[in-house]
C-alpha positions in Angstrom: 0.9 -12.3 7.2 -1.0 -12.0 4.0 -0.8 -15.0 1.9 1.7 -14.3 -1.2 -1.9 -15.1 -3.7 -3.6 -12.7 -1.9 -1.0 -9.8 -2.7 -0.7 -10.8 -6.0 -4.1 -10.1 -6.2 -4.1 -7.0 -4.9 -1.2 -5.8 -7.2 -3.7 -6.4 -9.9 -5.8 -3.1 -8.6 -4.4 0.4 -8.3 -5.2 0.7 -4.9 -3.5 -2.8 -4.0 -0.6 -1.6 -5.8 -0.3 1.5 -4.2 -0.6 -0.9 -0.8 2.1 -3.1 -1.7 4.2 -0.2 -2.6 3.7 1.7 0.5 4.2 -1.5 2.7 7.8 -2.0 1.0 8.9 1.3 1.2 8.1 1.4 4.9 9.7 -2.3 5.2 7.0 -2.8 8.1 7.5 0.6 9.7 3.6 1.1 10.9 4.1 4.8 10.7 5.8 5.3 7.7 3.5 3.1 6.0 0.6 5.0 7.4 2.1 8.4 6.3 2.0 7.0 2.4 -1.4 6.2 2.7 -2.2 9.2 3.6 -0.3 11.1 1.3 -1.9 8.4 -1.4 -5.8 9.2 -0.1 -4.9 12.7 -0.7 -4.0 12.6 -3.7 -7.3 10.8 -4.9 -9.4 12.9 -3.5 -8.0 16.1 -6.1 
């Protein structure tokens, strides 16, 4: 597990956000969590 520091750090840049915020709305679910990435990366490349 992350240490809770190191995700408050990461909250502090867009992408960390977007991490966090992928990992809670999977709740841990590998794939789910993989599938907002994805969609995320996507989206940055337009």
């Amino acid at each position: 597990m992350l240490k809770r520091a190191k995700i408050f750090a990461l909250t502090k840049t867009s992408f960390g956000a977007e991490l966090v915020r992928c990992y809670t709305v999977a709740r841990g679910a590998w794939r789910a969590f993989r599938r907002c990435l994805i969609r995320r990366s996507t989206q940055d490349q337009r």
